[in-house]
PyMOL Python script that loads the backbone (N, CA, C, O; Angstrom):
from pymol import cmd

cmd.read_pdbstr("""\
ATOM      1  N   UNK A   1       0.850  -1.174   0.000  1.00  0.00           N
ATOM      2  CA  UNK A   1       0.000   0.000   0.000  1.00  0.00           C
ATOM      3  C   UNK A   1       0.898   1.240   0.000  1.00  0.00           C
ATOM      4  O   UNK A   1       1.831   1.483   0.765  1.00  0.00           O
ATOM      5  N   UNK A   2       0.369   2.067  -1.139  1.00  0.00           N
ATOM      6  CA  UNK A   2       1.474   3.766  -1.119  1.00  0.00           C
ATOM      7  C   UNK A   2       1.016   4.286   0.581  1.00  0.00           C
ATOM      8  O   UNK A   2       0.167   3.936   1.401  1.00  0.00           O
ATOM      9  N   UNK A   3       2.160   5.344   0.518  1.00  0.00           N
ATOM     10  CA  UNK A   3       1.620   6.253   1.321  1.00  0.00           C
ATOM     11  C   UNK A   3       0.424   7.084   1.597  1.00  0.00           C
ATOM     12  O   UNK A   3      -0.104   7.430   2.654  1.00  0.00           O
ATOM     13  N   UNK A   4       0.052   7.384  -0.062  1.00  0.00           N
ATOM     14  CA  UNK A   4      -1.266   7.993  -0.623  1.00  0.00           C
ATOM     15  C   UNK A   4      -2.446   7.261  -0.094  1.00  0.00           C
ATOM     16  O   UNK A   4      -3.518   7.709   0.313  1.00  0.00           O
ATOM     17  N   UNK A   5      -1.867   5.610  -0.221  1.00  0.00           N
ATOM     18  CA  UNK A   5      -3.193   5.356   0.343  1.00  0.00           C
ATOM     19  C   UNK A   5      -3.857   4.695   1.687  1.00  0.00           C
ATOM     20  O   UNK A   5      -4.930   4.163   1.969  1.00  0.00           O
ATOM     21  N   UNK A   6      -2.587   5.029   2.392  1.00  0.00           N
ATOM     22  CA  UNK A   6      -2.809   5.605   4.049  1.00  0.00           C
ATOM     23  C   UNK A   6      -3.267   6.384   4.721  1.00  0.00           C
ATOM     24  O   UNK A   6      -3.990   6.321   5.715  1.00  0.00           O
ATOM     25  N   UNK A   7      -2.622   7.557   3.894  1.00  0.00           N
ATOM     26  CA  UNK A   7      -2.969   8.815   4.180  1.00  0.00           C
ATOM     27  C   UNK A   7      -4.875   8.667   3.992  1.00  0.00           C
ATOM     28  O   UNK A   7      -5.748   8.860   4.838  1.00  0.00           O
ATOM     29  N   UNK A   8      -4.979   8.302   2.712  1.00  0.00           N
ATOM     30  CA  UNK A   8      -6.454   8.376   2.356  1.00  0.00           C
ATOM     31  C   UNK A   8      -7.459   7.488   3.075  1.00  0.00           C
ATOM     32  O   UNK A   8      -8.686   7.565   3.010  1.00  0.00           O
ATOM     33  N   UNK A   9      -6.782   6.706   3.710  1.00  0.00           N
ATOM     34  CA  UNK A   9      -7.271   5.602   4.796  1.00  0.00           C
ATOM     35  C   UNK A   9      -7.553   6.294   6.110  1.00  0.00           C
ATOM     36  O   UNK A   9      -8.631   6.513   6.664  1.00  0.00           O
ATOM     37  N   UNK A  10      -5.942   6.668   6.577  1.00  0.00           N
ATOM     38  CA  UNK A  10      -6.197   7.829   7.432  1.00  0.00           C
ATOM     39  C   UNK A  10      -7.422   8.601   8.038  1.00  0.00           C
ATOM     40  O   UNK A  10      -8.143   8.376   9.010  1.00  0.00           O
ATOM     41  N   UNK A  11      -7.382   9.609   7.086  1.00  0.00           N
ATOM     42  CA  UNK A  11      -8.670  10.640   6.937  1.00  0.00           C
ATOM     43  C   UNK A  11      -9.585   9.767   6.643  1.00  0.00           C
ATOM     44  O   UNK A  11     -10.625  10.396   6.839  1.00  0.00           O
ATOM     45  N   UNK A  12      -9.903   8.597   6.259  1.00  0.00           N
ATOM     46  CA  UNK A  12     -11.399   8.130   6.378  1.00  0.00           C
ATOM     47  C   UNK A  12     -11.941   7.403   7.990  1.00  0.00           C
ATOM     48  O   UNK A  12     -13.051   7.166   8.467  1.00  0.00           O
ATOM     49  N   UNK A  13     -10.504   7.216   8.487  1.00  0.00           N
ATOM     50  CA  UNK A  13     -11.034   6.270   9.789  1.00  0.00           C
ATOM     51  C   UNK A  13     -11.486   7.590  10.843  1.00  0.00           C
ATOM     52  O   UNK A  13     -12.433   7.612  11.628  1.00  0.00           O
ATOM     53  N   UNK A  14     -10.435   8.701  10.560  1.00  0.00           N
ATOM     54  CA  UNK A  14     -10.874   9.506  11.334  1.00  0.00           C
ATOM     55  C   UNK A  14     -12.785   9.948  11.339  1.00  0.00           C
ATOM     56  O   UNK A  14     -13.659   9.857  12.202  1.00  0.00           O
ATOM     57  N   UNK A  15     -12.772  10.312  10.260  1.00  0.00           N
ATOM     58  CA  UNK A  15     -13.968  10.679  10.087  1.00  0.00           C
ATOM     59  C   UNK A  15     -15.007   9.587  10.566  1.00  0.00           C
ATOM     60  O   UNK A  15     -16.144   9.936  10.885  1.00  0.00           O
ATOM     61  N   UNK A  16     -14.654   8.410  10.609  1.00  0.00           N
ATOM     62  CA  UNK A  16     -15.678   7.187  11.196  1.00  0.00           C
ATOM     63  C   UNK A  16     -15.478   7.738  12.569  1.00  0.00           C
ATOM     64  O   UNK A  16     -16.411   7.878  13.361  1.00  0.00           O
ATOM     65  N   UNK A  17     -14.358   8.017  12.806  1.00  0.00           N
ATOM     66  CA  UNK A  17     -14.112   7.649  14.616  1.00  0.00           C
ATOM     67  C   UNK A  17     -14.787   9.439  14.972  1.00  0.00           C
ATOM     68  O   UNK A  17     -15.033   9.775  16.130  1.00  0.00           O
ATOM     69  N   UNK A  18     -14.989  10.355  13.831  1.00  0.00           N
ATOM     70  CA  UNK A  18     -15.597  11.517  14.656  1.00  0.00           C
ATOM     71  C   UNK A  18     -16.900  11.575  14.168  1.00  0.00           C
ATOM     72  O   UNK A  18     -17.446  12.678  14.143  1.00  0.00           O
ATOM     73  N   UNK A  19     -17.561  10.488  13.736  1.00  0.00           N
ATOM     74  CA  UNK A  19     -18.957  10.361  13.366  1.00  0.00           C
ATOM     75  C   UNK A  19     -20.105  10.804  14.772  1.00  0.00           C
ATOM     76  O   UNK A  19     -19.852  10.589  15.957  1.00  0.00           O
ATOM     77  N   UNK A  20     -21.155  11.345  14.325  1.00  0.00           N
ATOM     78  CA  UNK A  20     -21.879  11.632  15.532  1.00  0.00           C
ATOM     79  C   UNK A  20     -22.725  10.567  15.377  1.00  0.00           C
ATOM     80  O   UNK A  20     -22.837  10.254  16.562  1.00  0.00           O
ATOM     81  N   UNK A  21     -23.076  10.160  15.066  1.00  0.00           N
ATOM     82  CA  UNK A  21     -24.207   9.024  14.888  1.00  0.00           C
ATOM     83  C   UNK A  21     -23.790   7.458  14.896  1.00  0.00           C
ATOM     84  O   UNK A  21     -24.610   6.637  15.305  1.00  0.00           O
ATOM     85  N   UNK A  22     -22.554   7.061  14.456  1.00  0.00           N
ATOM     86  CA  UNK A  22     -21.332   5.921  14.547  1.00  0.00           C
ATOM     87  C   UNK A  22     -21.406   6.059  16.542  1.00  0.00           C
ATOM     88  O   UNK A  22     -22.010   5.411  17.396  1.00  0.00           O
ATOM     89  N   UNK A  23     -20.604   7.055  16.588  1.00  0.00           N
ATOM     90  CA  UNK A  23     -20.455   6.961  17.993  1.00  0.00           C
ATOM     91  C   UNK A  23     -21.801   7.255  19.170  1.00  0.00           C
ATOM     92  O   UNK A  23     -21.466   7.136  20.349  1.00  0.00           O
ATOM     93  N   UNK A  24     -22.894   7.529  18.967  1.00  0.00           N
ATOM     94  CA  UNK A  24     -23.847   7.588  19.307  1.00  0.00           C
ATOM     95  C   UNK A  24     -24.510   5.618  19.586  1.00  0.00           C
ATOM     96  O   UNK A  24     -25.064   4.997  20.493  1.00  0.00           O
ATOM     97  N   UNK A  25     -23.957   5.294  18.062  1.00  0.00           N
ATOM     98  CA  UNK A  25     -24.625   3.995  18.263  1.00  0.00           C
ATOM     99  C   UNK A  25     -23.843   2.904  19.282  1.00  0.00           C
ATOM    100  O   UNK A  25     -24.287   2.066  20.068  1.00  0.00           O
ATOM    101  N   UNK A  26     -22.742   3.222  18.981  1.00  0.00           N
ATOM    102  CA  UNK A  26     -21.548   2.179  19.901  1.00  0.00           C
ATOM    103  C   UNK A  26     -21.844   2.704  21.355  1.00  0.00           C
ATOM    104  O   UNK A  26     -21.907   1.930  22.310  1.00  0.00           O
ATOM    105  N   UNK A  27     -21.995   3.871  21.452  1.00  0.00           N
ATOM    106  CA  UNK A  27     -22.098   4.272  23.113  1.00  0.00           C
ATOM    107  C   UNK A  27     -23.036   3.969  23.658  1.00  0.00           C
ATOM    108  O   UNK A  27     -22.964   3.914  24.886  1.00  0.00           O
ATOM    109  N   UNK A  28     -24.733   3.535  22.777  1.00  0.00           N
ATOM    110  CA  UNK A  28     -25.606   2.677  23.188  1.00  0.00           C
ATOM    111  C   UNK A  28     -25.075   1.020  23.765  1.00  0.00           C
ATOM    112  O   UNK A  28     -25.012   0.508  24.883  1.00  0.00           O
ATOM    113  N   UNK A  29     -24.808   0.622  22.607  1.00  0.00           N
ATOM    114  CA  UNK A  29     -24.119  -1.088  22.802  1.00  0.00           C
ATOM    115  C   UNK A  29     -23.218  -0.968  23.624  1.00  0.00           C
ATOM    116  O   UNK A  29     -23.156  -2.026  24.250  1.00  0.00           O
ATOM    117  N   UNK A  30     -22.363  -0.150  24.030  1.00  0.00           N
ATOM    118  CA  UNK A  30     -21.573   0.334  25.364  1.00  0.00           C
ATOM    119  C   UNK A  30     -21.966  -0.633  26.433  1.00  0.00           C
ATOM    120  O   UNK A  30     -21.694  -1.726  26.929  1.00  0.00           O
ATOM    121  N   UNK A  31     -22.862   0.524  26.509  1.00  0.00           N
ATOM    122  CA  UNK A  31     -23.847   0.713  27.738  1.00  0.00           C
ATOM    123  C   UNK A  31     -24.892  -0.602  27.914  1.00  0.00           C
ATOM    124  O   UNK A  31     -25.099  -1.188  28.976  1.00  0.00           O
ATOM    125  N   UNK A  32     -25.255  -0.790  27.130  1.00  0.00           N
ATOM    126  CA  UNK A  32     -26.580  -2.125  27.150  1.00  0.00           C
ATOM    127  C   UNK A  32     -26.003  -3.546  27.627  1.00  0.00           C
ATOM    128  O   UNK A  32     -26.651  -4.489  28.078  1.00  0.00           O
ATOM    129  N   UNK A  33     -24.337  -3.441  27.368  1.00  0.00           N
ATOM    130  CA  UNK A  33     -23.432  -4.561  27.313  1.00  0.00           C
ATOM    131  C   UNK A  33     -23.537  -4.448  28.955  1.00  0.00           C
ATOM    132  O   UNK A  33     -24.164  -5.169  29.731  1.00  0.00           O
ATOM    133  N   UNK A  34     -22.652  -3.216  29.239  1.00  0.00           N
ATOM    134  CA  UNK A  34     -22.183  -3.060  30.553  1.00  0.00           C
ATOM    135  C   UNK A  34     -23.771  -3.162  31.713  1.00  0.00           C
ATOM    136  O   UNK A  34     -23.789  -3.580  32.871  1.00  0.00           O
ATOM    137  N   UNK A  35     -24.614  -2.778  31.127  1.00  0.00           N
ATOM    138  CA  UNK A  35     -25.761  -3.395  32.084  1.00  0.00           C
ATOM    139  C   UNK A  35     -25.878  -4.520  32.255  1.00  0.00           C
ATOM    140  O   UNK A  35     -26.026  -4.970  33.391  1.00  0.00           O
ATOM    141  N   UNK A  36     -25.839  -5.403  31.008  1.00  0.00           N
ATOM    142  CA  UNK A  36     -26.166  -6.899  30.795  1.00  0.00           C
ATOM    143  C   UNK A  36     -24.915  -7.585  31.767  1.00  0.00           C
ATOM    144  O   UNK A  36     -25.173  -8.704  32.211  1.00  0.00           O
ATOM    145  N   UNK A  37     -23.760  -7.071  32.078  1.00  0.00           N
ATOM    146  CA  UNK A  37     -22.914  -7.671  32.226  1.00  0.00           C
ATOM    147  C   UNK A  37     -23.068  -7.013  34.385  1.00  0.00           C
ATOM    148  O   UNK A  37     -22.863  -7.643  35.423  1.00  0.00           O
ATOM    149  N   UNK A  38     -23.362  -6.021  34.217  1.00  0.00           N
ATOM    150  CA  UNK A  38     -23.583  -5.708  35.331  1.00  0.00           C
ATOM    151  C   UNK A  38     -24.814  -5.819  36.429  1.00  0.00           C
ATOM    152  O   UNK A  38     -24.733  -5.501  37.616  1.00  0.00           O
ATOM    153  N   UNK A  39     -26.111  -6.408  35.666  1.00  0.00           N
ATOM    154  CA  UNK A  39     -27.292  -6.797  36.200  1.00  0.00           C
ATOM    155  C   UNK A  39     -27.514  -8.473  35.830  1.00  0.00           C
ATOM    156  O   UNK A  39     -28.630  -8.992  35.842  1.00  0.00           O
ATOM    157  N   UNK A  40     -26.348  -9.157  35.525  1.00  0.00           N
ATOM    158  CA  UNK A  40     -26.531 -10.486  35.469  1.00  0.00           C
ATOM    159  C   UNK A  40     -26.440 -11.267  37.085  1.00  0.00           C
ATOM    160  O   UNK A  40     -25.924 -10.761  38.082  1.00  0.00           O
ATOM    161  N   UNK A  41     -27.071 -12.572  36.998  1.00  0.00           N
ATOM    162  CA  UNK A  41     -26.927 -13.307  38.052  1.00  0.00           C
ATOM    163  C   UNK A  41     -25.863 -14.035  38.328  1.00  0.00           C
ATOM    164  O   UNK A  41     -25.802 -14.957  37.515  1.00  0.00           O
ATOM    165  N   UNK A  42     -24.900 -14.065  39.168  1.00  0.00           N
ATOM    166  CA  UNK A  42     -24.097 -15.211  39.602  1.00  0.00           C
ATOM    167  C   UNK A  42     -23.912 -16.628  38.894  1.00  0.00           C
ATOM    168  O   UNK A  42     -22.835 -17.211  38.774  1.00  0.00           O
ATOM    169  N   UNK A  43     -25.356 -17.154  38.373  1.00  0.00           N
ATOM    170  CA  UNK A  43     -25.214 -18.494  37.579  1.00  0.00           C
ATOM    171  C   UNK A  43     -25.450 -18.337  36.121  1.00  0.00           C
ATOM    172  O   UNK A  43     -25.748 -19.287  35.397  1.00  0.00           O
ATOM    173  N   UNK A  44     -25.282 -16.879  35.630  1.00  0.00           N
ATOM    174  CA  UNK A  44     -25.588 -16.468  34.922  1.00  0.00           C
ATOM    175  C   UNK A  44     -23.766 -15.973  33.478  1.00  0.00           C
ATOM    176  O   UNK A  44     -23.312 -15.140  32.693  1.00  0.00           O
ATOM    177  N   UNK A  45     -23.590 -16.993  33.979  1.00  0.00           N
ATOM    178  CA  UNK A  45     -22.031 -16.808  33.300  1.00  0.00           C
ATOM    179  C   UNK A  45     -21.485 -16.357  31.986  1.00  0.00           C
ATOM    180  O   UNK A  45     -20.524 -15.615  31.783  1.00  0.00           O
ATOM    181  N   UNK A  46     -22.403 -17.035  30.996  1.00  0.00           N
ATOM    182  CA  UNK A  46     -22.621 -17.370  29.383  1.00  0.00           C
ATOM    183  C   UNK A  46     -23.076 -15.833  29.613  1.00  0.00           C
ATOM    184  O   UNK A  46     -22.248 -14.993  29.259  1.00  0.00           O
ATOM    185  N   UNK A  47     -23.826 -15.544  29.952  1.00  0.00           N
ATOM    186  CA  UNK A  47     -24.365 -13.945  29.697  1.00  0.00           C
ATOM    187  C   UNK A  47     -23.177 -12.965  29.832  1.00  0.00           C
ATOM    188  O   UNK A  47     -22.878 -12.328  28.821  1.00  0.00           O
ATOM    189  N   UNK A  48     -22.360 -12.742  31.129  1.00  0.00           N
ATOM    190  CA  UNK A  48     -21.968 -12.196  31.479  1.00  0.00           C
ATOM    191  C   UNK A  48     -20.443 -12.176  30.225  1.00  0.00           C
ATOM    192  O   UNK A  48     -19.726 -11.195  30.027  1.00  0.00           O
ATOM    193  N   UNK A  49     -20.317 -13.422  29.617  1.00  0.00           N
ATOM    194  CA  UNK A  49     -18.730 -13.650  28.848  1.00  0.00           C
ATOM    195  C   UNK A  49     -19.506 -13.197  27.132  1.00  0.00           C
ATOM    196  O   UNK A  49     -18.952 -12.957  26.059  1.00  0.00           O
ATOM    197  N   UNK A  50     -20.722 -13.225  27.450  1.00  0.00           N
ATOM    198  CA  UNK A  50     -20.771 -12.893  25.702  1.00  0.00           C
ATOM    199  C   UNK A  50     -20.835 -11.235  25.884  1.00  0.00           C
ATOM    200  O   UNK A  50     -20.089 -10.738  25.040  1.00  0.00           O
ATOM    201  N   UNK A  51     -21.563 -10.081  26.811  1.00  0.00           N
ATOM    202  CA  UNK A  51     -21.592  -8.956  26.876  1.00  0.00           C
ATOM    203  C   UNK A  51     -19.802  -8.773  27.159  1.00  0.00           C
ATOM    204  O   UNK A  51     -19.503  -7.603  26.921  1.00  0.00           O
ATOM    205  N   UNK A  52     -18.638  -9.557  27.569  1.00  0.00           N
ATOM    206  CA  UNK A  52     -17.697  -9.348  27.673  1.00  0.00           C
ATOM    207  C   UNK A  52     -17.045  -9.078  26.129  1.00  0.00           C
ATOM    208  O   UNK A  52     -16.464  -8.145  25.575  1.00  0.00           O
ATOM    209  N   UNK A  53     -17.532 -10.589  25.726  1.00  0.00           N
ATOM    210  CA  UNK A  53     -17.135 -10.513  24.248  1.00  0.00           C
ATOM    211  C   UNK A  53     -17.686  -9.828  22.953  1.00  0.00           C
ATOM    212  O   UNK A  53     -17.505 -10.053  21.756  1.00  0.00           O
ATOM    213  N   UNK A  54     -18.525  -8.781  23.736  1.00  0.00           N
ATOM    214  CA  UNK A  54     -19.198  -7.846  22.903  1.00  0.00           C
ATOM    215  C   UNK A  54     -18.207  -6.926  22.994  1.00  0.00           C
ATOM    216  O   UNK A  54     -17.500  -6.712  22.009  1.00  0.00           O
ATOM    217  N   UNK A  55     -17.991  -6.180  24.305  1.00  0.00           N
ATOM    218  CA  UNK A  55     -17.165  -4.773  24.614  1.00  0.00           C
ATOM    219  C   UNK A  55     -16.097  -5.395  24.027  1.00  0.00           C
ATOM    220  O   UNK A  55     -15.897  -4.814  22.960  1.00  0.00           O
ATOM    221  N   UNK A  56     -15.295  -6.299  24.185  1.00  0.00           N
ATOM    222  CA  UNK A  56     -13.932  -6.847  23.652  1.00  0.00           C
ATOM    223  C   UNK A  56     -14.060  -5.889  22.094  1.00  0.00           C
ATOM    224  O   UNK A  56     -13.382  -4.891  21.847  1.00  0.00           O
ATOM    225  N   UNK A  57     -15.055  -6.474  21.225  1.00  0.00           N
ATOM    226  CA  UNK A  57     -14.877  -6.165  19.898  1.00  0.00           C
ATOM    227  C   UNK A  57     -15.093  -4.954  19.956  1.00  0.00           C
ATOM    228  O   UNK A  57     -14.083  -4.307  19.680  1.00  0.00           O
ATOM    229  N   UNK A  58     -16.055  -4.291  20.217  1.00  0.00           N
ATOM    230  CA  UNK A  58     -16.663  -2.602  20.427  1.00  0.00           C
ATOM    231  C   UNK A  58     -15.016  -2.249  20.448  1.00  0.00           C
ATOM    232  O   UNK A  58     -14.419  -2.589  19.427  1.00  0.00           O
ATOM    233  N   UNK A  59     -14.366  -1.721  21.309  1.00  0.00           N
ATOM    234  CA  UNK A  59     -13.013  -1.618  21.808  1.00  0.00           C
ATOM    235  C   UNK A  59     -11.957  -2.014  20.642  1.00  0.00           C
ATOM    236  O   UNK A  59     -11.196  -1.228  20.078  1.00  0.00           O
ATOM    237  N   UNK A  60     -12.093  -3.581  20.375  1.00  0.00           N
ATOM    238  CA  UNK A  60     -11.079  -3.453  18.805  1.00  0.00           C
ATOM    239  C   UNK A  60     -10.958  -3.058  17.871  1.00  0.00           C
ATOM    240  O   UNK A  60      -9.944  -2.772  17.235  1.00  0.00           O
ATOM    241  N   UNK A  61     -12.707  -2.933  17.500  1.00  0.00           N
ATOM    242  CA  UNK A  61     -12.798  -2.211  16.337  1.00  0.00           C
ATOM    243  C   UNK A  61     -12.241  -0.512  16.504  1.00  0.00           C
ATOM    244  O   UNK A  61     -11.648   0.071  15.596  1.00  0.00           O
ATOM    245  N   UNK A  62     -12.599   0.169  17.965  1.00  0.00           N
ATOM    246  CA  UNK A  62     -12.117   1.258  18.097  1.00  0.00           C
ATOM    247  C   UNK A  62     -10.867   1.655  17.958  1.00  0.00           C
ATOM    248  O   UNK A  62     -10.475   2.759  17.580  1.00  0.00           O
ATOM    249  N   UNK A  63     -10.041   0.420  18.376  1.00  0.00           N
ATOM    250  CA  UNK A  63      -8.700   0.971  18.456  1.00  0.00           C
ATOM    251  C   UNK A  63      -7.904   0.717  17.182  1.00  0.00           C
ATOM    252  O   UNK A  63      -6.933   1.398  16.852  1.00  0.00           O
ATOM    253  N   UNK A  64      -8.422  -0.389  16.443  1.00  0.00           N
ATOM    254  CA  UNK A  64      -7.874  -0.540  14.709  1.00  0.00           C
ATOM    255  C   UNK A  64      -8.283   0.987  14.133  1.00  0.00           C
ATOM    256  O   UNK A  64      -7.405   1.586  13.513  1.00  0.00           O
ATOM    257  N   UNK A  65      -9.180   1.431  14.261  1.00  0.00           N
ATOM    258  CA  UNK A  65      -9.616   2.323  13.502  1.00  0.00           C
ATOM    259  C   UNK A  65      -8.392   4.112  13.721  1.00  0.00           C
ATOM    260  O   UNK A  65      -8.150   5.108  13.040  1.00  0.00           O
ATOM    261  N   UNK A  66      -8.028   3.613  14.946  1.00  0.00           N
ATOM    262  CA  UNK A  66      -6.951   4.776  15.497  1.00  0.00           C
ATOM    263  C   UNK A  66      -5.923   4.405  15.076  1.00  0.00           C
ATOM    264  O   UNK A  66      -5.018   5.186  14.785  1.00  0.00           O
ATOM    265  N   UNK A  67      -5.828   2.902  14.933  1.00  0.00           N
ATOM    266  CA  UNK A  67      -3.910   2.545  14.425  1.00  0.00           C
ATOM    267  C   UNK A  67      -4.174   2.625  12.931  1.00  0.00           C
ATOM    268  O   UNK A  67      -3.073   2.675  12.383  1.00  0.00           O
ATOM    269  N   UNK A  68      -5.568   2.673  11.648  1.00  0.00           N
ATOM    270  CA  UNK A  68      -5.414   3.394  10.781  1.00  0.00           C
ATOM    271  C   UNK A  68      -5.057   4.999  10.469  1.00  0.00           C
ATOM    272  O   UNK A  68      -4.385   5.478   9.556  1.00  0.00           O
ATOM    273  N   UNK A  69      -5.700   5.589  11.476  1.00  0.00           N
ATOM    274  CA  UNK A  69      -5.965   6.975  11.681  1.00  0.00           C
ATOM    275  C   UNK A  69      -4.245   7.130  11.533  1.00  0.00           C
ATOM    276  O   UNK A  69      -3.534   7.275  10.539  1.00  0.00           O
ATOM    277  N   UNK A  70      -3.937   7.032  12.955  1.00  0.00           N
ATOM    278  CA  UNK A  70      -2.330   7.007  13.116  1.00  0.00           C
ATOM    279  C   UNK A  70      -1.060   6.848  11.886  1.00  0.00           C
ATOM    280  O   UNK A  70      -0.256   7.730  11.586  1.00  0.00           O
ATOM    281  N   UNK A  71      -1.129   5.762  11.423  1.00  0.00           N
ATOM    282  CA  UNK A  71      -1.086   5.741  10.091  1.00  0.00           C
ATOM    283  C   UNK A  71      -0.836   5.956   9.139  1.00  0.00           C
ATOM    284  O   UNK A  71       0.062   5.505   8.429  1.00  0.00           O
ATOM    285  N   UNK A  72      -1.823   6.910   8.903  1.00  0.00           N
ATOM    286  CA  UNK A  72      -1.952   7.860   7.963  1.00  0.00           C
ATOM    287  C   UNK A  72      -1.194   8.794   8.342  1.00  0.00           C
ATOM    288  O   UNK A  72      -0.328   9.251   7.596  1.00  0.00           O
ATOM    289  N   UNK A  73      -1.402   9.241   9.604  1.00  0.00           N
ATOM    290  CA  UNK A  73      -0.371  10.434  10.185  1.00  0.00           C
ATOM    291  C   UNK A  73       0.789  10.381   9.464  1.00  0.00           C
ATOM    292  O   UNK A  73       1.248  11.158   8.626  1.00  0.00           O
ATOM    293  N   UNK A  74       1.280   9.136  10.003  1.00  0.00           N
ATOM    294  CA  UNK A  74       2.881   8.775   9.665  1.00  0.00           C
ATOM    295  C   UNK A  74       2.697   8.317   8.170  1.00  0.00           C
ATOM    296  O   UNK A  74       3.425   7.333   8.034  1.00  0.00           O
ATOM    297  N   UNK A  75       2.343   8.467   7.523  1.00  0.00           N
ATOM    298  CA  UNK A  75       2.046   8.135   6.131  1.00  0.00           C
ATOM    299  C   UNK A  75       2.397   9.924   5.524  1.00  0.00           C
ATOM    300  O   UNK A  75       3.287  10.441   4.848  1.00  0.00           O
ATOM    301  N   UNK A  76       1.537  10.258   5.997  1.00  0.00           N
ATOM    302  CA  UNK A  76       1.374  11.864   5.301  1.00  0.00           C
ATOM    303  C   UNK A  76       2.888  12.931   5.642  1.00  0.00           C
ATOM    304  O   UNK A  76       3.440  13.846   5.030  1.00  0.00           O
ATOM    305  N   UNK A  77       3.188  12.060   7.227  1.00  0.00           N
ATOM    306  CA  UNK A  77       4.755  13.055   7.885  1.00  0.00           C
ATOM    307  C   UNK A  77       5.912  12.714   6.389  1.00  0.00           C
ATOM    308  O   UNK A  77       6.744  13.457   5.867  1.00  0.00           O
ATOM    309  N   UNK A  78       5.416  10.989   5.982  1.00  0.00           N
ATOM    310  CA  UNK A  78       6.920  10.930   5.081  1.00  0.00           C
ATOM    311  C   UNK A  78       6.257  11.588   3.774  1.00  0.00           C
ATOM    312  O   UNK A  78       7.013  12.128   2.966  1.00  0.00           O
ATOM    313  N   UNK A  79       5.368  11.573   3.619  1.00  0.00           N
ATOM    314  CA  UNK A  79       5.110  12.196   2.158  1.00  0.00           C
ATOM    315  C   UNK A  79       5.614  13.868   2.085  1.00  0.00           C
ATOM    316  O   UNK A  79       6.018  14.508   1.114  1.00  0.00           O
ATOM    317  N   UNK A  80       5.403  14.318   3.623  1.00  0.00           N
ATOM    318  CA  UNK A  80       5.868  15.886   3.832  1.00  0.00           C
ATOM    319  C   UNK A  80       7.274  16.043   3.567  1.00  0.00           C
ATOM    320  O   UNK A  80       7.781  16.987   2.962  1.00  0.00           O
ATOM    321  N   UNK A  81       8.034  14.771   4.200  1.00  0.00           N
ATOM    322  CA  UNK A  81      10.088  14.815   4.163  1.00  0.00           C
ATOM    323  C   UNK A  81      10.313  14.716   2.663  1.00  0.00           C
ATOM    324  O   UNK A  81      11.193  15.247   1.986  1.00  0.00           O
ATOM    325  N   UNK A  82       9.100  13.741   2.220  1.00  0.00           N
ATOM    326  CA  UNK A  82      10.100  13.756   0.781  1.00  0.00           C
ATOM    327  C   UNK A  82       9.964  14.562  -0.222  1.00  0.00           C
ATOM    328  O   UNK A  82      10.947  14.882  -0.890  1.00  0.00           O
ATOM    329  N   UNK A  83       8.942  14.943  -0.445  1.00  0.00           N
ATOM    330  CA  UNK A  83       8.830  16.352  -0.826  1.00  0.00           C
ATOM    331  C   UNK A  83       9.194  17.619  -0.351  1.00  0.00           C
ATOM    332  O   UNK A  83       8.898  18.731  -0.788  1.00  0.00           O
ATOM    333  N   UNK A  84       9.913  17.271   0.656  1.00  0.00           N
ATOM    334  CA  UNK A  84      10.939  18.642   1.157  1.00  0.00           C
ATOM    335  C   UNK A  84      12.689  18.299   0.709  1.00  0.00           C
ATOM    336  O   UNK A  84      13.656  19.033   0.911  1.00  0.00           O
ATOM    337  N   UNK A  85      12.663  17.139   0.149  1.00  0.00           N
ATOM    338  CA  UNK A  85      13.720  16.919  -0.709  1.00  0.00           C
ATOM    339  C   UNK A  85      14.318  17.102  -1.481  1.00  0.00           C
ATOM    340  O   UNK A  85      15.260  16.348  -1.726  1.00  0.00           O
TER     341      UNK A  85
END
""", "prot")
cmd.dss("prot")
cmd.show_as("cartoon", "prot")
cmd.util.cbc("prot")
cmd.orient("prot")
């Protein structure tokens, strides 16, 4: 993959990750998880490991989307050096 199309990766994850309505929806499933996981019963285990393994992904997907973001950063810094060449 060029730099170009990091960079262009970049600026698209950002824009997912500053979505108002993207993050509106995840901060629901957040929350619905962390109830489910926090108003479960004691014998209630399977519940408690799948709302785990919900936030798990919520969370990965968040943080892939920053190590694209990132990325791009460093995608766009070398495109700046070498064209200052």
């Amino acid at each position: 993959m060029t730099n170009e199309d990091q960079v262009k990766k970049g600026h698209k994850a950002k824009q997912i990750l500053e979505d108002e309505t993207l993050n509106a929806a995840i901060a629901k499933l957040e929350g619905d998880q962390l109830w489910i996981f926090r108003s479960s019963r004691p014998e209630e285990s399977v519940k408690r490991e799948t709302a785990w393994c919900m936030l798990q992904a919520i969370d990965g997907l968040r943080q892939e989307l920053i190590k694209i973001m990132d990325n791009g950063k460093i995608a766009q810094n070398a495109i700046n050096r070498s064209q200052k060449n």
